[in-house]
N, C-alpha and C positions, 0 to 999 in steps of 0.2 A: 712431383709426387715421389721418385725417388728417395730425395734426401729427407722428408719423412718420414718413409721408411725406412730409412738406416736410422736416421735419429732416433725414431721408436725401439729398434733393434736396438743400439746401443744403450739405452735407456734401460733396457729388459735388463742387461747385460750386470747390471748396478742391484742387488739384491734390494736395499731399500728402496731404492723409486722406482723399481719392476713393479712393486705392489701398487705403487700410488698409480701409475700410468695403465695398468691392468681396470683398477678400478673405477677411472677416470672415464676409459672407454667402456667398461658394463654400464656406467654412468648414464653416457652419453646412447649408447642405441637403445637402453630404457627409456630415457624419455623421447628419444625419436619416435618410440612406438605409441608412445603415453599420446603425442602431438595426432599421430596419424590415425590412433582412436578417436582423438576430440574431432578432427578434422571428415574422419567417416561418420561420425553423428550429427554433425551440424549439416552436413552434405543430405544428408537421409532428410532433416528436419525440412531443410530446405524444400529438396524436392515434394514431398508433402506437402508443404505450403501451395505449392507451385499446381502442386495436381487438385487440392480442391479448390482453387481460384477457377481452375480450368471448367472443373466439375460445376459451378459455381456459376460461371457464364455462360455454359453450355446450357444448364437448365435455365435459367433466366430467358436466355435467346431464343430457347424450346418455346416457353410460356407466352411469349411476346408473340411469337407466329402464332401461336394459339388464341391465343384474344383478338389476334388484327383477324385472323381469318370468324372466330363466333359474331365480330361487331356487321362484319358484311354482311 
């Protein structure tokens, strides 16, 4: 970890590829955030899914006691 960061230091140090390296890393933690928005909504969808399956059985399972107990 170090010796990328001197690299990156020395890198800075160089007028013309300060920019690029500058830009390279606004680059890079834009899309890490881009990734971790896609990843917080498909997480969301998910769960969603997840809760009216639940919802889903749960009524079903309701309904079942319910007729086994009206046939008695």
């Amino acid at each position: 970890m170090k010796t990328l960061t001197s690299f990156l230091i020395n890198r800075l140090k160089r007028k013309s590829e300060g920019h690029i390296i500058i830009l390279t890393l606004i680059i890079l933690c834009s899309l890490s955030f881009v990734c971790a928005g896609i990843c917080a909504c498909v997480n969301a969808q998910y769960n969603s899914a997840v809760r009216q399956k639940y919802e889903f059985y749960s009524y079903v399972e309701k309904e079942n006691k319910a007729a086994k107990g009206s046939i008695k």
